[in-house]
C-alpha positions in Angstrom: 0.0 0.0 0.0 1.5 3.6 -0.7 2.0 5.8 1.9 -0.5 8.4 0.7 -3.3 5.6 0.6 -2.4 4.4 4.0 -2.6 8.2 5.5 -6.4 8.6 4.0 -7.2 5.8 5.3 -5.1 6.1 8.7 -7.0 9.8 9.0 -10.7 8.3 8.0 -10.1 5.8 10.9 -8.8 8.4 13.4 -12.1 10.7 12.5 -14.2 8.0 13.2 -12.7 6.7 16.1 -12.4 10.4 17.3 -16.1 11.4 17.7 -16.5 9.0 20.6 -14.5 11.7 22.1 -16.0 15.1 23.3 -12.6 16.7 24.1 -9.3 16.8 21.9 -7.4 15.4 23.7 -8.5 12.1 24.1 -8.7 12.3 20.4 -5.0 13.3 20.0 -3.6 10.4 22.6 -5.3 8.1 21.1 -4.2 9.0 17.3 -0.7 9.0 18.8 -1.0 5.6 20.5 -2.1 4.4 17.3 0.8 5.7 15.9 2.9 4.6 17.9 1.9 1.0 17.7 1.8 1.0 13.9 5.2 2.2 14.3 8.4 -0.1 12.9 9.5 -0.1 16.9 11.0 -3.0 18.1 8.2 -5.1 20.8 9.9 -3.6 23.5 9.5 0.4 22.6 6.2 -0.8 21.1 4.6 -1.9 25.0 6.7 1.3 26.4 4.2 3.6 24.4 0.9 1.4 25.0 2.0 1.8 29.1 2.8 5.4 29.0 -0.9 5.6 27.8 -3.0 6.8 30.6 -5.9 9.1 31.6 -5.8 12.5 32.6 -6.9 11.1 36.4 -4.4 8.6 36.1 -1.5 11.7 35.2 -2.9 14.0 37.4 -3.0 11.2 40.3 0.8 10.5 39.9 1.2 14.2 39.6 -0.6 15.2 42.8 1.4 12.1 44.7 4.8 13.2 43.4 4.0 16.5 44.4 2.5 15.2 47.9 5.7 13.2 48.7 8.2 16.0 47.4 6.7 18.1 50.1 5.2 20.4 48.0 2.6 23.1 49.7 -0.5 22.0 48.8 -4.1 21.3 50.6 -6.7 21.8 47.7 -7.1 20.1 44.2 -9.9 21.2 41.8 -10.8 19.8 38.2 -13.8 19.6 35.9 -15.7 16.3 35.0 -12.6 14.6 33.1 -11.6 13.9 36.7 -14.5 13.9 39.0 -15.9 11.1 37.4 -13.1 9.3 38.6 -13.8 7.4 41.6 -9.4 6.6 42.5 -9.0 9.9 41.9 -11.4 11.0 44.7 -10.3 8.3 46.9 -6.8 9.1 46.4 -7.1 12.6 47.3 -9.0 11.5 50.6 -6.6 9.3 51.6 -4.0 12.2 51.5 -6.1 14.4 53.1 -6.1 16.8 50.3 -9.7 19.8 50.2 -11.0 18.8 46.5 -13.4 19.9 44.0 -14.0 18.4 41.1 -17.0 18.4 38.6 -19.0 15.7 37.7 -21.0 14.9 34.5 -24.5 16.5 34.1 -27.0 14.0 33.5 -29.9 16.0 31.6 -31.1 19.1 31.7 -32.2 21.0 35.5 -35.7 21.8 36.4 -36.7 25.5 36.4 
């Protein structure tokens, strides 16, 4: 298959696959994931990028315990619905004792 071939068809798939996403950048990791395992890596670099995959809770959780056990200054963590409908997330930031706010999903519309 020529290269230009397999980019149409490499874009049509991404632009399907992409509107089960609201946001872009679930879109965007996902496309590079993709990439990255259609990639000419070796196995090993291949599983390095499928691991390094992870969701914004699952970033910003390493994020706020790196920062917790550096002995960074902070009490309060706030974040819309990409992370407040994540149950670890919430449980992590309880167990550190950490104030939080974070949005969840609306579920249809609010009475008047």
């Amino acid at each position: 298959m020529d290269a230009q071939r397999w980019r149409v068809l490499f874009d049509d798939l991404m632009l399907t696959v992409g509107q089960r996403f609201r946001r872009p950048e679930p879109r965007r990791r996902v496309c590079d994931l993709v990439r990255g395992l259609l990639a000419p890596l070796p196995p090993k670099n291949c599983s390095t990028i499928a691991v390094r995959f992870a969701t914004k809770p699952q970033m910003a959780s390493r994020m706020i315990a790196a920062a917790v056990t550096a002995g960074l200054p902070c009490r309060r963590v706030a974040g819309d619905e990409a992370y407040g409908n994540d149950a670890r997330l919430a449980a992590q930031l309880r167990r550190l004792r950490l104030g939080y706010v974070l949005a969840g999903a609306g579920f249809g519309a609010t009475p008047d």
